[in-house]
C-alpha positions as CSV (number, residue, x, y, z in Angstrom):
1,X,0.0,0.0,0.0
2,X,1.0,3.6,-0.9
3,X,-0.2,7.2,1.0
4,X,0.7,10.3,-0.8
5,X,1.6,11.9,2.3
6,X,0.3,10.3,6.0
7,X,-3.6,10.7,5.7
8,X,-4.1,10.0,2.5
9,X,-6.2,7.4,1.4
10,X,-4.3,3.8,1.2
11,X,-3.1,3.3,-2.6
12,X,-2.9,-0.5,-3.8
13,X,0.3,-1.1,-5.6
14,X,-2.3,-2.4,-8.8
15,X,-4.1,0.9,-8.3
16,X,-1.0,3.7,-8.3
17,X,0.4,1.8,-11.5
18,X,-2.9,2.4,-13.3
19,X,-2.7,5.8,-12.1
20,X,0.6,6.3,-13.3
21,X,-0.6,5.2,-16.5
22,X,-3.0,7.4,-16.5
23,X,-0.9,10.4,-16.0
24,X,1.7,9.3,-18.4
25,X,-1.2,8.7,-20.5
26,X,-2.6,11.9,-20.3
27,X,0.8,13.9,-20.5
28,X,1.3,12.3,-24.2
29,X,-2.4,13.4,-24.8
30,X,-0.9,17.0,-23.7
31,X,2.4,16.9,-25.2
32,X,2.7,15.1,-28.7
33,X,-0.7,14.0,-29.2
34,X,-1.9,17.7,-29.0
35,X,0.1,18.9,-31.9
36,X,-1.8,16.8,-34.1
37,X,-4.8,19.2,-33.4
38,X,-2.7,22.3,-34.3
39,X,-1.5,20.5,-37.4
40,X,-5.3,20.0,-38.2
41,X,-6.1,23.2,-37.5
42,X,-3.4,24.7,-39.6
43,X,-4.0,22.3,-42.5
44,X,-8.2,22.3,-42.6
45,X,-9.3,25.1,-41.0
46,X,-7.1,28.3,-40.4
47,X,-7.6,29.8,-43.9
48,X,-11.4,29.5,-43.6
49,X,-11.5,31.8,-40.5
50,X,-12.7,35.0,-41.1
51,X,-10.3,37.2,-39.4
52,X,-12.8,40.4,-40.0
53,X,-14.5,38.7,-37.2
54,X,-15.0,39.4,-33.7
55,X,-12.5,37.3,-31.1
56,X,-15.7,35.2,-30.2
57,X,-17.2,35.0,-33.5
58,X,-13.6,33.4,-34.6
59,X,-13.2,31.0,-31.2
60,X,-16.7,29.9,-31.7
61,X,-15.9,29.4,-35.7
62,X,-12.9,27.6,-34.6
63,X,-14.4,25.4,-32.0
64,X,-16.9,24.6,-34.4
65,X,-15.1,23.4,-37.3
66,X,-12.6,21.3,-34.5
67,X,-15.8,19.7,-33.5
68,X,-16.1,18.1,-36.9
69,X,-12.8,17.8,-37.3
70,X,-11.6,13.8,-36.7
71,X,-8.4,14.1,-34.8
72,X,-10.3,16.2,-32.2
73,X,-12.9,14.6,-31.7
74,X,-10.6,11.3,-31.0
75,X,-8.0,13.2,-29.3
76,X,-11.2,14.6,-26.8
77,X,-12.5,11.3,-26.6
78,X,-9.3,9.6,-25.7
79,X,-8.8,12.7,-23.2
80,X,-12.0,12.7,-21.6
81,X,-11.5,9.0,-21.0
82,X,-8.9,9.0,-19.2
83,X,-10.3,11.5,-16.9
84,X,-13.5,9.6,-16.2
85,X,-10.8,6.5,-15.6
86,X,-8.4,8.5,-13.2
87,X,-11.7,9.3,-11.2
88,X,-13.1,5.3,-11.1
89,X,-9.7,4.5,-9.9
90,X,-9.1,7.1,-7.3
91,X,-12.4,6.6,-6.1
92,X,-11.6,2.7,-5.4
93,X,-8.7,3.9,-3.1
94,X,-11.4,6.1,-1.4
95,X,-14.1,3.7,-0.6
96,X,-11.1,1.1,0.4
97,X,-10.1,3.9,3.2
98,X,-13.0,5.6,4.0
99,X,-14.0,4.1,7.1
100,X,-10.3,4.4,8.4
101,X,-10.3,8.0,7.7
102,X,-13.4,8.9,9.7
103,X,-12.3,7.3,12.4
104,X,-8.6,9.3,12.2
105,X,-10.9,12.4,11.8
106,X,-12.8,11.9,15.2
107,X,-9.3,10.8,16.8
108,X,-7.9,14.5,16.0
109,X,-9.9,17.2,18.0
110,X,-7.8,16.0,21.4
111,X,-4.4,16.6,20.2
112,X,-4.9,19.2,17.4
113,X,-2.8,21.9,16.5
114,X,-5.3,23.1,13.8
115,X,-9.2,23.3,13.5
116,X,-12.3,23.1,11.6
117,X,-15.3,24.7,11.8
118,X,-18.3,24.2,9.6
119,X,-21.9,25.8,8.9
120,X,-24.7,23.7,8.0
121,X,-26.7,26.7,6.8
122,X,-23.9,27.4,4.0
123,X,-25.4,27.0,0.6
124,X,-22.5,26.3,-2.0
125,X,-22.9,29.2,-5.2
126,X,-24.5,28.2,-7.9
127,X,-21.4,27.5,-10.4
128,X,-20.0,24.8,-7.7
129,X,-23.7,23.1,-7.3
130,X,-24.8,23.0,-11.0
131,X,-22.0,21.3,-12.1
132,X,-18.9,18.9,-11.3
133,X,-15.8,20.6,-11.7
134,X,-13.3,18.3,-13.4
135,X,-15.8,15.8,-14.0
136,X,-15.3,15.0,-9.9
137,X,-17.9,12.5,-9.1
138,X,-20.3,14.5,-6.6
139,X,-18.9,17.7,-6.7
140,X,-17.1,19.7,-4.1
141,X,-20.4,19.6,-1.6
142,X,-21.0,16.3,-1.4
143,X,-24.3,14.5,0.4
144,X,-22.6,11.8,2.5
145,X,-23.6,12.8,6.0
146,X,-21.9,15.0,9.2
147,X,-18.6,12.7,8.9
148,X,-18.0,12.8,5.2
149,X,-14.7,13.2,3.4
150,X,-15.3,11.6,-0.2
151,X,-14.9,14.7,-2.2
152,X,-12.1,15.6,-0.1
153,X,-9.9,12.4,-1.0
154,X,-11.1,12.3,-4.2
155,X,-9.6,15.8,-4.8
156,X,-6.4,15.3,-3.5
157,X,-5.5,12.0,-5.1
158,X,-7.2,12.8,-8.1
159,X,-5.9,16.5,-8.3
160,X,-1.9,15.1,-7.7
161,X,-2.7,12.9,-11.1
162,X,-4.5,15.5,-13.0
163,X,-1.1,17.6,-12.6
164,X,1.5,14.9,-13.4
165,X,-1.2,14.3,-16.0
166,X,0.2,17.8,-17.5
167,X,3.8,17.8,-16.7
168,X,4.0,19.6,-13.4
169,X,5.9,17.4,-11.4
170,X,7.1,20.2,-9.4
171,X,4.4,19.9,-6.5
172,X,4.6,15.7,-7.0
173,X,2.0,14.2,-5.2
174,X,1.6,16.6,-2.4
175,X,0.2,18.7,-5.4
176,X,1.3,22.3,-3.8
177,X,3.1,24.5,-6.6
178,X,0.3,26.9,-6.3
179,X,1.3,27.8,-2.6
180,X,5.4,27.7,-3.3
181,X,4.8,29.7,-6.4
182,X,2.5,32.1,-4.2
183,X,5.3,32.1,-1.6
184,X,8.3,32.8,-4.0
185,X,5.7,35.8,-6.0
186,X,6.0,37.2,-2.1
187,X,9.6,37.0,-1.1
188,X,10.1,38.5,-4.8
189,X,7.6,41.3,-4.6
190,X,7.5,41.6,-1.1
191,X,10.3,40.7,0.6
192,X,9.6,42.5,3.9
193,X,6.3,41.2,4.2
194,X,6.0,39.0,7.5
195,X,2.5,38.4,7.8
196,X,1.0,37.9,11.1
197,X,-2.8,37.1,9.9
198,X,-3.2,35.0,6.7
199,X,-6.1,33.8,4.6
200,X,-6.8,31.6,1.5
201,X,-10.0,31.6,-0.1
202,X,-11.4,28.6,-1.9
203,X,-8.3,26.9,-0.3
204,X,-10.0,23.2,-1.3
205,X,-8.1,20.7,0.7
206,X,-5.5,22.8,1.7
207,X,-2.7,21.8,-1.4
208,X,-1.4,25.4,-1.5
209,X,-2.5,26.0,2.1
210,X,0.0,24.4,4.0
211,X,3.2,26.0,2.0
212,X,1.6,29.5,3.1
213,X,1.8,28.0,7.3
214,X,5.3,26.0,6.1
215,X,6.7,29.4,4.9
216,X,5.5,31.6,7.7
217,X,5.5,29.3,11.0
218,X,4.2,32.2,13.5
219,X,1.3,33.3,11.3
220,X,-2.2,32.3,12.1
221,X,-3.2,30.8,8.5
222,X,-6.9,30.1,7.9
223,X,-8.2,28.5,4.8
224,X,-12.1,29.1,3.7
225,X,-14.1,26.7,1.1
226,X,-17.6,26.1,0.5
227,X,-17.2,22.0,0.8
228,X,-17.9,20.6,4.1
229,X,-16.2,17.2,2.8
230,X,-13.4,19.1,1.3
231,X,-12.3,21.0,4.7
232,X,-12.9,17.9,7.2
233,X,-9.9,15.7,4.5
234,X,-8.4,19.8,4.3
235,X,-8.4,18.9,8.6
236,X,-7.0,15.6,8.6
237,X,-4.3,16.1,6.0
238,X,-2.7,19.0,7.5
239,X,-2.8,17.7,10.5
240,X,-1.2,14.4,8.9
241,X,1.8,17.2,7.8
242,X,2.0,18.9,11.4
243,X,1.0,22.0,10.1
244,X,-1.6,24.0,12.2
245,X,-4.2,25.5,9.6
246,X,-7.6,26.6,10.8
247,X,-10.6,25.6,8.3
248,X,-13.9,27.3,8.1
249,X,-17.0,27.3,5.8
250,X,-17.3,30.1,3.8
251,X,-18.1,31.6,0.7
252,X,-15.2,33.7,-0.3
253,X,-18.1,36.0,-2.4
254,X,-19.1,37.6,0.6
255,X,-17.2,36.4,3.8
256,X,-18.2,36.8,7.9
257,X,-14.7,38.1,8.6
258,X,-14.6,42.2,10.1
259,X,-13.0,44.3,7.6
260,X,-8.9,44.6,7.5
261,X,-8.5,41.5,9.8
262,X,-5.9,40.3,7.4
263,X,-2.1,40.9,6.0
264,X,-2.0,38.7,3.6
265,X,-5.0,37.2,1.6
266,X,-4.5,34.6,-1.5
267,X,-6.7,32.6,-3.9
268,X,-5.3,30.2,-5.4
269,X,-6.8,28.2,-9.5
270,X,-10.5,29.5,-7.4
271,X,-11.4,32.3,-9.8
272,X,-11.5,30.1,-13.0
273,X,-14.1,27.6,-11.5
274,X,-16.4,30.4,-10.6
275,X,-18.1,33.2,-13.2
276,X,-16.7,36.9,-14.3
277,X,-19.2,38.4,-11.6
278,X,-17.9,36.0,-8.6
279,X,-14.3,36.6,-10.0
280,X,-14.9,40.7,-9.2
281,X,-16.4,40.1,-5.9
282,X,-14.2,38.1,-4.9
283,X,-10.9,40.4,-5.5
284,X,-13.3,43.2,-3.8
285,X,-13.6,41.0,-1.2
286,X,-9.9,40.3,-0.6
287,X,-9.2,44.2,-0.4
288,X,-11.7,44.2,2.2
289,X,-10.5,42.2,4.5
290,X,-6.8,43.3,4.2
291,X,-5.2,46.1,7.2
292,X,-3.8,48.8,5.2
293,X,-0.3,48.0,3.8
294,X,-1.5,44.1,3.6
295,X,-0.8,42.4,0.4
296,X,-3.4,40.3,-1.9
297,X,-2.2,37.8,-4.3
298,X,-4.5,35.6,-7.0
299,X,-3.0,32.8,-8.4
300,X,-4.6,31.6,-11.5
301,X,-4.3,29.0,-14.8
302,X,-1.6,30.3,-16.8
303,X,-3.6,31.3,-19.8
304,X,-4.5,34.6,-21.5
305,X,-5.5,35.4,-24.4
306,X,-2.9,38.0,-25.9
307,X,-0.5,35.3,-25.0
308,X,-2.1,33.0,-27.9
309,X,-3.8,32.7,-30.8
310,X,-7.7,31.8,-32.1
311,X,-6.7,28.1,-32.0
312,X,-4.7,28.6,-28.6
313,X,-7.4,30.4,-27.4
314,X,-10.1,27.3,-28.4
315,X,-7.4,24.6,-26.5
316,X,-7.3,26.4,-23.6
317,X,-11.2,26.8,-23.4
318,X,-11.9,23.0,-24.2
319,X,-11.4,22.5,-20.2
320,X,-14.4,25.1,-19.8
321,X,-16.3,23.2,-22.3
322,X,-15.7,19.7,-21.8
323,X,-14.2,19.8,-18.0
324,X,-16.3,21.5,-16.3
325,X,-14.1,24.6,-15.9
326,X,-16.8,27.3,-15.8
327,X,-14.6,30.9,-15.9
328,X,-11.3,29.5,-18.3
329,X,-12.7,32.6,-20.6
330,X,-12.5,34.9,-18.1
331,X,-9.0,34.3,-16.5
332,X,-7.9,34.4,-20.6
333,X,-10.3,37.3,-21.4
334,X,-11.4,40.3,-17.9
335,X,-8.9,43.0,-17.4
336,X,-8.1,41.2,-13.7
337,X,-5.4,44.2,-13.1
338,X,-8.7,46.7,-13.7
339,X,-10.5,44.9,-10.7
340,X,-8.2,45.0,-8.4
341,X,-7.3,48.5,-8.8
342,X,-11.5,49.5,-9.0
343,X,-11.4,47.5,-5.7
344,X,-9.0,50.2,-3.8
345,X,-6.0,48.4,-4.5
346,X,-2.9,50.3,-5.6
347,X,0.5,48.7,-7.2
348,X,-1.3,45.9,-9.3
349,X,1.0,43.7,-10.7
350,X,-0.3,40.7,-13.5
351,X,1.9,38.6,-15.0
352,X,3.7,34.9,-14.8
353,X,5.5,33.3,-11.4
354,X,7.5,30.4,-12.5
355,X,7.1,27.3,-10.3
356,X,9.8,27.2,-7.9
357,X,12.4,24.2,-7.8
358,X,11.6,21.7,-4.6
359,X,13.3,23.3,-1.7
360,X,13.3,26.7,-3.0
361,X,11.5,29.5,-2.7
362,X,12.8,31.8,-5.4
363,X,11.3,32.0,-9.3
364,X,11.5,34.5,-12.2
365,X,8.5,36.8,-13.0
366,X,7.8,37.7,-16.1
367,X,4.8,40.1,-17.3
368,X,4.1,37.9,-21.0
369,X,5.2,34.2,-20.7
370,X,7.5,33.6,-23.6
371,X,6.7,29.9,-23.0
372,X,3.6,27.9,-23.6
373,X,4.7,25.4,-21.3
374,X,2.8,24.9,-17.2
375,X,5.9,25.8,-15.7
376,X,4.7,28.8,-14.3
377,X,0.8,30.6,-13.1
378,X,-0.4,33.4,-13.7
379,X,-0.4,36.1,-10.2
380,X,-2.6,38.9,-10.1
381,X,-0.9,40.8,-6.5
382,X,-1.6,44.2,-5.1
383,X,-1.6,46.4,-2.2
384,X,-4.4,47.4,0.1
């Protein structure tokens, strides 16, 4: 048996080689598999586009004629297969351990160094309910009772895969470049910052979480989702790592917290899996709850759209359209800098934090990425 890190669900050794499969699998699909759908694009379809057009008019005439075109619509098929399989599998690892894990869970409240606190009034937003994001089984809510963890497991054993399943081995199965590329945006941009108060909105199950309470050890770090089964696993695993995170359920929209009871707020890949609207708030929200001088920082996909062309802009929307990725277009598309500053925030930066090396925290920053590689995310950081 295998754990990805001490609380993780139990692995079989039949199970991780399928899953290793699966993200070799899917990093071909990626990799040199995708160029076939450029090549198609270039060879069928490019000179039909009518560049006159409006930048939807062209992505929609793009996606349209991709749809019919053979390679993509095997290449999809192939690549939405293995995401449905990389769930099945994980999800066998999950209802092997789930029992175990409820029972670690209850174990914890004596000796914890963290907590978790949860509202049974919380309704999740509507772009989490409607739909599953990444085709996850259930959702982030879940409907397994007061003890359940599912969609927490499933998230963190499936999430580790999805991003070997694209080349970024640099978080490995702990899955936390976000947080080490949001630590090494700060000691680059803010190197004087020494944040007392910390929060992460939409932290999931605390991946980029714990790097934020590893990096500053005498900061109070709180982490707020909208998934009741996502914080209680968010709970167990940090606690698993020894680091002392505080969970609650909240809706990062519109949180309880007073104004300026922060010095440091971070999203981090939340804004794409909620709608242009939520995006704005959200950022509003964040300068909100800073103290003056306090920093904000959104990490997000590494994707927009003067960066790429009509057919770039297409691939990187097929995970809004088949994935269940709701905002993709608006990470590519909003003017993110424009809503932070129209939320009170002054010295907006936007641009690219390469992933940091294990073991480090230092990375370039770049304002365009000269690469189309997912060896960096994009940061959206300002002052309050």
């Amino acid at each position: 048996m295998t754990r990805f890190h001490p609380e993780s669900p139990e692995i079989a050794q039949d199970s991780l080689s399928r899953l290793r499969f699966i993200a070799d699998f899917r990093k071909q699909m990626h990799t040199s598999l995708s160029k076939g759908n450029r090549a198609a694009y270039e060879a069928d379809i490019a000179a039909s586009v009518d560049e006159a057009a409006s930048v939807e008019e062209r992505r929609a005439a793009v996606r349209a004629a991709l749809e019919r075109h053979p390679y993509f619509r095997g290449w999809s098929s192939m690549l939405l297969a293995s995401q449905d399989l990389m769930w099945r599998v994980v999800g066998q690892s999950v209802a092997h351990d789930t029992e175990r894990m409820k029972l670690r869970f209850k174990a914890l409240a004596p000796q914890a160094i963290g907590s978790v606190t949860l509202d049974g009034d919380l309704s999740g937003p509507d772009y989490v309910v409607r739909a599953d994001v990444h085709r996850m089984p259930g959702g982030y809510m879940g409907a397994g009772g007061d003890d359940d963890m599912q969609a927490g497991a499933l998230y963190d054993l499936g999430g580790a895969i999805y991003q070997l399943g694209i080349g970024n081995k640099a978080g490995g199965l702990l899955n936390d470049s976000r947080g080490r590329t949001v630590v090494a945006h700060l000691r680059a941009r803010f190197p004087n910052l020494a944040p007392l108060r910390i929060l992460d909105m939409g932290c999931g199950v605390g991946h980029n979480t714990v790097p934020l309470a590893a990096a500053f050890p005498d900061a109070r770090v709180t982490g707020i989702d909208v998934g009741a089964p996502l914080l209680r696993y968010a709970h167990l695993r940090a606690e698993g790592l020894g680091h002392a995170v505080h969970f609650i359920q909240d809706n990062a929209e519109h949180t309880k917290f007073h104004d300026a009871s922060f010095d440091l707020v971070v999203s981090q890949i939340m804004l794409h899996e909620t709608s242009r609207a939520a995006s704005a708030r959200i950022i509003a929200e964040s300068r909100r709850l800073l103290r003056p001088g306090g920093v904000a920082i959104h990490l997000e996909v590494p994707l927009r759209a003067e960066d790429g062309d009509d057919f770039d802009h297409v691939m990187w929307l097929w995970e809004q359209h088949y994935n269940a990725e709701p905002n993709i277009s608006g990470v590519m598309d909003d003017d993110l800098a424009g809503m932070a500053r129209s939320a009170g925030f002054s010295d907006v930066m936007l641009g690219y934090q390469a992933i940091p090396s294990a073991g480090s925290e230092q990375s370039a920053f770049t304002p365009r990425k000269t690469s189309k590689s997912f060896g960096f995310w994009l940061v959206l950081s300002g002052i309050a």
